[in-house]
Biopython code that builds the backbone (N, CA, C, O; Angstrom):
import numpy as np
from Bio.PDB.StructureBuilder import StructureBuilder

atoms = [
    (1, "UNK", "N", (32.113, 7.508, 179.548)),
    (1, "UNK", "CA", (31.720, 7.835, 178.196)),
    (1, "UNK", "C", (31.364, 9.315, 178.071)),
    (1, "UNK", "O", (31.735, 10.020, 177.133)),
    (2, "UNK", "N", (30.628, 9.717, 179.071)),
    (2, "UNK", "CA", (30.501, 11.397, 178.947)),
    (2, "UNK", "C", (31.608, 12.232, 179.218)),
    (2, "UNK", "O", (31.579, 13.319, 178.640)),
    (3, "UNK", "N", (32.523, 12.017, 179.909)),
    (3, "UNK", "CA", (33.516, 12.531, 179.935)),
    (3, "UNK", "C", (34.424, 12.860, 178.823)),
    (3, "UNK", "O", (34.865, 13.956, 178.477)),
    (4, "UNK", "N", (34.725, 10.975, 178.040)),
    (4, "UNK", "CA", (35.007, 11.715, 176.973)),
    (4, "UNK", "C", (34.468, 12.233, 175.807)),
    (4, "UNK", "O", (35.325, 12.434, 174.946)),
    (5, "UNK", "N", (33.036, 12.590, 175.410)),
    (5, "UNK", "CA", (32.334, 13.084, 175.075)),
    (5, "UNK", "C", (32.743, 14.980, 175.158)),
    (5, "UNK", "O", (32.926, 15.854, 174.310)),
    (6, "UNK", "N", (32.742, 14.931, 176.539)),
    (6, "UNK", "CA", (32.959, 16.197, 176.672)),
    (6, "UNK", "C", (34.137, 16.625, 176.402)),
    (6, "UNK", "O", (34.310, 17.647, 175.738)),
    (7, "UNK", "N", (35.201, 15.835, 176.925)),
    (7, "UNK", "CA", (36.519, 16.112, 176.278)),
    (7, "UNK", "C", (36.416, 16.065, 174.675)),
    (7, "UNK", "O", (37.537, 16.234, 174.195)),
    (8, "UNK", "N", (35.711, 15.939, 173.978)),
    (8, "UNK", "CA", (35.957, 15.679, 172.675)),
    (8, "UNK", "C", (35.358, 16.924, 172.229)),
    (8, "UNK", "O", (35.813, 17.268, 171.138)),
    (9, "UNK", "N", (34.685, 17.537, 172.600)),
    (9, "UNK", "CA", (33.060, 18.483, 172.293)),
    (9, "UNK", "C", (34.695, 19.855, 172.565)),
    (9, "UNK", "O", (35.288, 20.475, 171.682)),
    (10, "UNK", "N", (35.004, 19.883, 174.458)),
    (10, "UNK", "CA", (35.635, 21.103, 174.134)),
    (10, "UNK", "C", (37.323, 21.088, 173.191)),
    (10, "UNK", "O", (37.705, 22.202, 172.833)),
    (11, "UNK", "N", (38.014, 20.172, 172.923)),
    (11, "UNK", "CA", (38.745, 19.754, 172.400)),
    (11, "UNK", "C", (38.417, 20.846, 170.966)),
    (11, "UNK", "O", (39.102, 21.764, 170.515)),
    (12, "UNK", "N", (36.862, 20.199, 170.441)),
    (12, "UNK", "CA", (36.559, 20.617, 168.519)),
    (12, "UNK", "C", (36.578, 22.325, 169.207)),
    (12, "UNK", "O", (37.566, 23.014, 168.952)),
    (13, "UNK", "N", (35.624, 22.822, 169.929)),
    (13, "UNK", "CA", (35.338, 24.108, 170.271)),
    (13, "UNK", "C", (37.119, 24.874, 170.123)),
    (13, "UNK", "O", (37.269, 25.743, 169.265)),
    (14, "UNK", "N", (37.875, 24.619, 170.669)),
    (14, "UNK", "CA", (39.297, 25.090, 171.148)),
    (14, "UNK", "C", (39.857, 25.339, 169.838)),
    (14, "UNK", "O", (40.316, 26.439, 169.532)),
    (15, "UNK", "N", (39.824, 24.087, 168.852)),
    (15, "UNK", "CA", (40.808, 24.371, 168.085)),
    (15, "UNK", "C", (39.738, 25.194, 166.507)),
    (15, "UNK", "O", (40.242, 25.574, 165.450)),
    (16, "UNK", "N", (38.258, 25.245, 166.872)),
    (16, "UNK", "CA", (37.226, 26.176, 166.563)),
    (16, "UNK", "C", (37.601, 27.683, 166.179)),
    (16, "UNK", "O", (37.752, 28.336, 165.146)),
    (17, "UNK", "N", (37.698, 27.960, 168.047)),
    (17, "UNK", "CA", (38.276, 29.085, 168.171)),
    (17, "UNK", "C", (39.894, 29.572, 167.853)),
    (17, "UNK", "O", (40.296, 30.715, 167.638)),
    (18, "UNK", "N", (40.436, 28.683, 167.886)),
    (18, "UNK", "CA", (41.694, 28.987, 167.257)),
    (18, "UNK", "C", (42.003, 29.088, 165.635)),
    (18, "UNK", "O", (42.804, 29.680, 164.911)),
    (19, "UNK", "N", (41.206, 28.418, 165.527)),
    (19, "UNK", "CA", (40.927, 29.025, 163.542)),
    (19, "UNK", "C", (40.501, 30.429, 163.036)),
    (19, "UNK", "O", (40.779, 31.079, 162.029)),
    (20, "UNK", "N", (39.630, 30.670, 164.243)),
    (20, "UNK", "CA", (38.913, 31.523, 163.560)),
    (20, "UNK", "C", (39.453, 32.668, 163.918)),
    (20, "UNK", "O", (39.241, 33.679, 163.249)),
    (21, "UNK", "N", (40.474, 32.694, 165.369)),
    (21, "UNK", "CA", (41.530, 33.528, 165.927)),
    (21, "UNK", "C", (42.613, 33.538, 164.838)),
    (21, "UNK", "O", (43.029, 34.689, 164.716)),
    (22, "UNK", "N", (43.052, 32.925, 164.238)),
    (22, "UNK", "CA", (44.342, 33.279, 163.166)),
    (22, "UNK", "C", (43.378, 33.854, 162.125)),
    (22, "UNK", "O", (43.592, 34.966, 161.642)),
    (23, "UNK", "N", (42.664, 33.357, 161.888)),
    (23, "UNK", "CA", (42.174, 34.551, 160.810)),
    (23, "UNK", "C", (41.285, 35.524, 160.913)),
    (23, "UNK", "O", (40.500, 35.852, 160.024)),
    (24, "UNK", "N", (41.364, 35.925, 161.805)),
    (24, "UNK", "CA", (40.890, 37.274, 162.533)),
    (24, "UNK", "C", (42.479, 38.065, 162.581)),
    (24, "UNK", "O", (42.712, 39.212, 162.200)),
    (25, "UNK", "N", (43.296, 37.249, 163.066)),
    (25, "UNK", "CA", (44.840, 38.431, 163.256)),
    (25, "UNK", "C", (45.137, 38.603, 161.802)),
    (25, "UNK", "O", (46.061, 39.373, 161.539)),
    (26, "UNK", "N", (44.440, 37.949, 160.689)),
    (26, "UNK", "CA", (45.207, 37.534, 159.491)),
    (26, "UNK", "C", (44.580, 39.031, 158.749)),
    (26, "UNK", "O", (45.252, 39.920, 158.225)),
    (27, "UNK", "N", (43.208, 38.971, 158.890)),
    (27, "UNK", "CA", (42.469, 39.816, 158.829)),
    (27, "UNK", "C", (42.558, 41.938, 159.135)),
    (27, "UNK", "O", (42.341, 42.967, 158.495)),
    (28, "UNK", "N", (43.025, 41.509, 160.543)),
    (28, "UNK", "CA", (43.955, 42.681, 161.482)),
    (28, "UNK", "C", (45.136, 42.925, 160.626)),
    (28, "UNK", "O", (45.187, 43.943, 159.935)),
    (29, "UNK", "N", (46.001, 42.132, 160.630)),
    (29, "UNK", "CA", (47.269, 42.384, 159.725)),
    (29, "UNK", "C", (47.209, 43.222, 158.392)),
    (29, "UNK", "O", (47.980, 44.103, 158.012)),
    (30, "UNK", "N", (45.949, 42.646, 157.713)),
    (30, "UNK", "CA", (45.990, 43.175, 156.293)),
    (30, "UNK", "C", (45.645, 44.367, 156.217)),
    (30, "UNK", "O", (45.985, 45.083, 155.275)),
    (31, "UNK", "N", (44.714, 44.877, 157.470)),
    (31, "UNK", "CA", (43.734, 45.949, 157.617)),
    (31, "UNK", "C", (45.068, 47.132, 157.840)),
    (31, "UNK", "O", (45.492, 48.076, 157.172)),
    (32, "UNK", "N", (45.473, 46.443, 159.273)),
    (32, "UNK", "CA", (46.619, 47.593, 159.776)),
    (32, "UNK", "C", (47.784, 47.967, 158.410)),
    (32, "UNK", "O", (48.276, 49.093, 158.327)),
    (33, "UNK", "N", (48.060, 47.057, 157.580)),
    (33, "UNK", "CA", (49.196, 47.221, 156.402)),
    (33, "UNK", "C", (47.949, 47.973, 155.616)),
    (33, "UNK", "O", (48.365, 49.122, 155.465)),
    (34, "UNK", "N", (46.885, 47.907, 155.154)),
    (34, "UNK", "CA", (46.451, 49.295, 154.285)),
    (34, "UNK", "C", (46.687, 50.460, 154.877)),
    (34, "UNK", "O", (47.481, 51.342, 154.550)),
    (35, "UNK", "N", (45.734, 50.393, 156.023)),
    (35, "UNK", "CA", (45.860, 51.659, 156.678)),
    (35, "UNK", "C", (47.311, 52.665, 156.691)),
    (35, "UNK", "O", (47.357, 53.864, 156.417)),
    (36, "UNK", "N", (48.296, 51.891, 157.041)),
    (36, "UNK", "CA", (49.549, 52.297, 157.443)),
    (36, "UNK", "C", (50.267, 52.909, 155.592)),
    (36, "UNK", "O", (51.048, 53.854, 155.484)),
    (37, "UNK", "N", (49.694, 52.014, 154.286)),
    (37, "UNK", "CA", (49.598, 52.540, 152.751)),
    (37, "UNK", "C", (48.963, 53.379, 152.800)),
    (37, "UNK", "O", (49.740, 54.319, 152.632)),
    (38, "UNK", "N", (47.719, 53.888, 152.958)),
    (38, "UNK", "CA", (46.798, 54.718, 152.854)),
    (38, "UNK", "C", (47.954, 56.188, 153.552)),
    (38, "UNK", "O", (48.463, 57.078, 152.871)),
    (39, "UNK", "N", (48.044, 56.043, 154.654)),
    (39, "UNK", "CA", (48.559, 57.264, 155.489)),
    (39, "UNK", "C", (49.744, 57.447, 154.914)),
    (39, "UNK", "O", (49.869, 58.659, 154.738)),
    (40, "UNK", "N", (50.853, 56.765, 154.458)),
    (40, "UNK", "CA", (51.839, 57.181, 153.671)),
    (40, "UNK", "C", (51.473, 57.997, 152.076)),
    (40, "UNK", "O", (52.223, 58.850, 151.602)),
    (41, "UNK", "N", (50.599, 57.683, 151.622)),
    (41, "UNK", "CA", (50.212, 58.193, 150.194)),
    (41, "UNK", "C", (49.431, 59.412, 150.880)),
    (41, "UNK", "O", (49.762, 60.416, 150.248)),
    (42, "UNK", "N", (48.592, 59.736, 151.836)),
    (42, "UNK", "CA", (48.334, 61.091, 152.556)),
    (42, "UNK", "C", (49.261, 61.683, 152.697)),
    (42, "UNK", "O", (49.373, 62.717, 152.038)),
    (43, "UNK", "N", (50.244, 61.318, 153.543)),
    (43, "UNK", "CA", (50.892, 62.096, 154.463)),
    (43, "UNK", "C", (52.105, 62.803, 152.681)),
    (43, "UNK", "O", (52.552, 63.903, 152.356)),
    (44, "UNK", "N", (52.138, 61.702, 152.190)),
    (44, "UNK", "CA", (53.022, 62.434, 151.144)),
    (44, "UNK", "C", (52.218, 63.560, 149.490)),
    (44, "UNK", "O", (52.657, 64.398, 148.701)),
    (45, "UNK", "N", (51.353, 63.102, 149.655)),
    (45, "UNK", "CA", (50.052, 64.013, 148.978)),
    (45, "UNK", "C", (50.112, 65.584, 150.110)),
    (45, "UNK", "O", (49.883, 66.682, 149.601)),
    (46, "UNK", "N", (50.279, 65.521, 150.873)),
    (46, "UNK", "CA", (49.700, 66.901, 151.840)),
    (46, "UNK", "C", (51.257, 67.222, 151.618)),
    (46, "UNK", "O", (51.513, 68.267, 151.020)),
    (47, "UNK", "N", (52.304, 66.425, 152.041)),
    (47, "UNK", "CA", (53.689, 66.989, 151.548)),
    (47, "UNK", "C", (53.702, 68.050, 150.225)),
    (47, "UNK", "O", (53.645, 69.276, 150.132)),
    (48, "UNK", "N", (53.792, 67.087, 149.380)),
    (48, "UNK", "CA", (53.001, 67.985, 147.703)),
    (48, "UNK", "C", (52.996, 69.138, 147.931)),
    (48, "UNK", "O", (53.749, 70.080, 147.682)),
    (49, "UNK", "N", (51.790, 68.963, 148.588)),
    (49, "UNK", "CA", (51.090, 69.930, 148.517)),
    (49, "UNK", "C", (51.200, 71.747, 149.064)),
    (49, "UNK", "O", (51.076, 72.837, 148.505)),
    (50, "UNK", "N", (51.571, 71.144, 150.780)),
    (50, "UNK", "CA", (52.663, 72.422, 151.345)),
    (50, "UNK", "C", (54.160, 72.810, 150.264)),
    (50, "UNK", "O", (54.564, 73.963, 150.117)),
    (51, "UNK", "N", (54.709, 71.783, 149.708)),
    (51, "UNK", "CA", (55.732, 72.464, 149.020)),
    (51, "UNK", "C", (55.074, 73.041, 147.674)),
    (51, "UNK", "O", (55.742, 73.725, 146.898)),
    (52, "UNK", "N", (54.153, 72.827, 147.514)),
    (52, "UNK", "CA", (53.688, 73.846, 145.889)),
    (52, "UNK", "C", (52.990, 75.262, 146.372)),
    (52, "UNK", "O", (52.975, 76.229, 145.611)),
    (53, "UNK", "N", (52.254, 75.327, 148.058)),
    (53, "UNK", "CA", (51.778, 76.192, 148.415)),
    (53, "UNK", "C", (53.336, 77.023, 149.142)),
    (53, "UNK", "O", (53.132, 78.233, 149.235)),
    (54, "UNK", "N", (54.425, 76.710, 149.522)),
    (54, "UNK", "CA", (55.614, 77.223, 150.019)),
    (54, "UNK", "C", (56.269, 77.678, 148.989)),
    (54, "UNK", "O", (57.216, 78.399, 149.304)),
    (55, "UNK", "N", (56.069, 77.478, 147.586)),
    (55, "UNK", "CA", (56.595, 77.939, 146.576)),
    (55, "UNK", "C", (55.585, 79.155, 146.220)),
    (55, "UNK", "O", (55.912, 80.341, 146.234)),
    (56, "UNK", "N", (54.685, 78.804, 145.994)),
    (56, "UNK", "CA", (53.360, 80.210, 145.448)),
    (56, "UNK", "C", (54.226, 81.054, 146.221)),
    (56, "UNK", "O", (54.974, 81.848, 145.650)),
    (57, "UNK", "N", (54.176, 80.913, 147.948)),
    (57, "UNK", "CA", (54.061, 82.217, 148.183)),
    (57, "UNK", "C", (55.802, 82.741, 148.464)),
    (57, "UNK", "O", (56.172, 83.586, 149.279)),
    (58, "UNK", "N", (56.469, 82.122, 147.727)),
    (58, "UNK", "CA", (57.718, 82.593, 147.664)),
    (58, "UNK", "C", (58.321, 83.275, 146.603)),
    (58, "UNK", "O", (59.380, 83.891, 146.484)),
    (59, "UNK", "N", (57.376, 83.010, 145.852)),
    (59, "UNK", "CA", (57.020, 83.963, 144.162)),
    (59, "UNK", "C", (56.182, 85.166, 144.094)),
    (59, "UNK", "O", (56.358, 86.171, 143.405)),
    (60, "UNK", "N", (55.009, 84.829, 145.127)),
    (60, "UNK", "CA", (54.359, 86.221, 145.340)),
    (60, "UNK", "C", (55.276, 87.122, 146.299)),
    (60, "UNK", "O", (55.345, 88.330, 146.074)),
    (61, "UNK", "N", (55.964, 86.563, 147.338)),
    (61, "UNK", "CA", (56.643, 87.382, 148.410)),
    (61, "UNK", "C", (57.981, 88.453, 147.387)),
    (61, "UNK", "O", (58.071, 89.651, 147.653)),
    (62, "UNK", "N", (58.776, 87.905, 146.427)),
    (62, "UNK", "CA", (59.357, 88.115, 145.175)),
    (62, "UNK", "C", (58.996, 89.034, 144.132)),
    (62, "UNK", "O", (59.627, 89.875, 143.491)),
    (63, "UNK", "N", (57.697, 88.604, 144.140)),
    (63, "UNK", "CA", (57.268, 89.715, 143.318)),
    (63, "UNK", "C", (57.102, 90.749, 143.912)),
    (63, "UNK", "O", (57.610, 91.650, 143.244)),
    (64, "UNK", "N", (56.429, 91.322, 145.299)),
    (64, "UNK", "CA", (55.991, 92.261, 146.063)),
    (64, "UNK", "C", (57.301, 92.973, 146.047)),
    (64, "UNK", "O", (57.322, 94.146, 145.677)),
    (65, "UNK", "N", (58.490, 92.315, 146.447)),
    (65, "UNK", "CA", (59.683, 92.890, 146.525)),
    (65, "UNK", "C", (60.140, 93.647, 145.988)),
    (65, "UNK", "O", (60.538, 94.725, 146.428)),
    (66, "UNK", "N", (60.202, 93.108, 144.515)),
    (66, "UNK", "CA", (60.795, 93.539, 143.451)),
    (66, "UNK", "C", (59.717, 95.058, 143.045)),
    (66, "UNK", "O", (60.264, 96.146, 142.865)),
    (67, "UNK", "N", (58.455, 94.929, 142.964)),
    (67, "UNK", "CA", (57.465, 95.977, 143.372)),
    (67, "UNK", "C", (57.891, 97.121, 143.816)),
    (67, "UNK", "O", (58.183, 98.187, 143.276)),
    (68, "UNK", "N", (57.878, 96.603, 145.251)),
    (68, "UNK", "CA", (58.643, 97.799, 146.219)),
    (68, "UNK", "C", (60.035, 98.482, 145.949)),
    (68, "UNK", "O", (60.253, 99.624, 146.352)),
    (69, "UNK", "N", (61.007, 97.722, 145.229)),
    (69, "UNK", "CA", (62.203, 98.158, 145.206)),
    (69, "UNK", "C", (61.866, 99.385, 144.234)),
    (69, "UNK", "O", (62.165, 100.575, 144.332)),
    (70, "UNK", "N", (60.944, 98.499, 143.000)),
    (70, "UNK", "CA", (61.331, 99.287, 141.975)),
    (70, "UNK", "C", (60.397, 100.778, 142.233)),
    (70, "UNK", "O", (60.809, 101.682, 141.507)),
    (71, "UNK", "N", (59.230, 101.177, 143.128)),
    (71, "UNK", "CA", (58.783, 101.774, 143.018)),
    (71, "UNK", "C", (59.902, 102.696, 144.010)),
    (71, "UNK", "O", (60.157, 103.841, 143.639)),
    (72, "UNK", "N", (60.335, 102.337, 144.852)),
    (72, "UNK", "CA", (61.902, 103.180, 145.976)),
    (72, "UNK", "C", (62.856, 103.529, 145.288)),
    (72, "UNK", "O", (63.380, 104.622, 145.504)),
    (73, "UNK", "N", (63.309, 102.707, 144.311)),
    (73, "UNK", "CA", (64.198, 102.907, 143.550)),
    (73, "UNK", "C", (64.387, 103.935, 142.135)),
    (73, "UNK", "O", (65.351, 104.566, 141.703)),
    (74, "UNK", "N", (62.713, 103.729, 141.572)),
    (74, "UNK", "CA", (62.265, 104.846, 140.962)),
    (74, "UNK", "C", (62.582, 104.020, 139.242)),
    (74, "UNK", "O", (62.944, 104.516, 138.176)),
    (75, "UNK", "N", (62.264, 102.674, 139.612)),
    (75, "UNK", "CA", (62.629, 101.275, 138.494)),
    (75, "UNK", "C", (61.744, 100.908, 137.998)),
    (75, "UNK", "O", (60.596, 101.044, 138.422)),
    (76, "UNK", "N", (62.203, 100.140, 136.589)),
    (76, "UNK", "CA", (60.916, 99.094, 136.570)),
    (76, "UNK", "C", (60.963, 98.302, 137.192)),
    (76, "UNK", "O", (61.920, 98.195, 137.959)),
    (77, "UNK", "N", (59.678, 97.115, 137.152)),
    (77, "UNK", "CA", (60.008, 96.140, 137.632)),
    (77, "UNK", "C", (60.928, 94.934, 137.319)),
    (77, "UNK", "O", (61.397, 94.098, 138.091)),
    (78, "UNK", "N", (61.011, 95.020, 136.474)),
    (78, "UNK", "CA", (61.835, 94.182, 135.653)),
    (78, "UNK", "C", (63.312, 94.411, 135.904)),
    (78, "UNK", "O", (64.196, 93.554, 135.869)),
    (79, "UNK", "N", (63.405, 95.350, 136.091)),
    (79, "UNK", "CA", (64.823, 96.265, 137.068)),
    (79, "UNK", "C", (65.108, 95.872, 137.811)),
    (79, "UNK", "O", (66.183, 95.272, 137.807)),
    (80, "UNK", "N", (64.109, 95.976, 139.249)),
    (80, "UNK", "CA", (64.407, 95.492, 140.002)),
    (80, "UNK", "C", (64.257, 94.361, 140.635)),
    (80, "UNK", "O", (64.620, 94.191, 141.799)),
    (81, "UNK", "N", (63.702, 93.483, 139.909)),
    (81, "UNK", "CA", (63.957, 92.105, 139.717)),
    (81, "UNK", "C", (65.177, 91.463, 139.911)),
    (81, "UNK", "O", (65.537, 90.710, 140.816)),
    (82, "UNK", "N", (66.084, 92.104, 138.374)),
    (82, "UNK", "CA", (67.039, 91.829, 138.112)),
    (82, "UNK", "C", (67.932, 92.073, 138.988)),
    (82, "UNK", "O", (69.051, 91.584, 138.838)),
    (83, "UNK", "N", (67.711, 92.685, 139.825)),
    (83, "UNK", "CA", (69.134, 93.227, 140.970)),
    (83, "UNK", "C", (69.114, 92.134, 142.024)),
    (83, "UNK", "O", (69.921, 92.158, 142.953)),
]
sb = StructureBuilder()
sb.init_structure("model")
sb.init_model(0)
sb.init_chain("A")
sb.init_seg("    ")
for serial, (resi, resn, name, xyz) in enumerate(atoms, 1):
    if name == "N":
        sb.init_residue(resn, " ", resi, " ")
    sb.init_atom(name, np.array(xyz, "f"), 0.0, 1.0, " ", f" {name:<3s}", serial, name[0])
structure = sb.get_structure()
């Protein structure tokens, strides 16, 4: 009778822990799929972001240019813009 007692006791415990193990991975799963959303909406936000800062300074680098030409050239700027 104690035996199966005990067989019965770790039997409930087993399939206890196995409940509470699937929803613990269930748990893990959902966590790791935000995380992995989260870092895509970063990683493409900081994207953005280098291409609006790779543009600034490709407009300031442009302008300096055109600056320089026109002051070598003996131009406006607008002059040497245009060239």
């Amino acid at each position: 009778m104690r035996k199966i007692a005990l067989v019965a006791a770790a039997s409930a415990a087993a399939l206890s822990l196995a409940a509470c193990s699937e929803a613990t991975e269930d748990a893990a799963s959902d966590t790791a799929e935000s995380a992995a959303a989260d870092a895509e909406a970063n990683m493409e936000a900081a994207g953005e972001s280098m291409e609006a800062a790779g543009e600034e300074v490709a407009a300031e680098a442009d302008a300096a240019a055109a600056e320089v030409e026109a002051e070598v050239e003996g131009e406006t700027e607008a002059e040497a813009a245009a060239d």
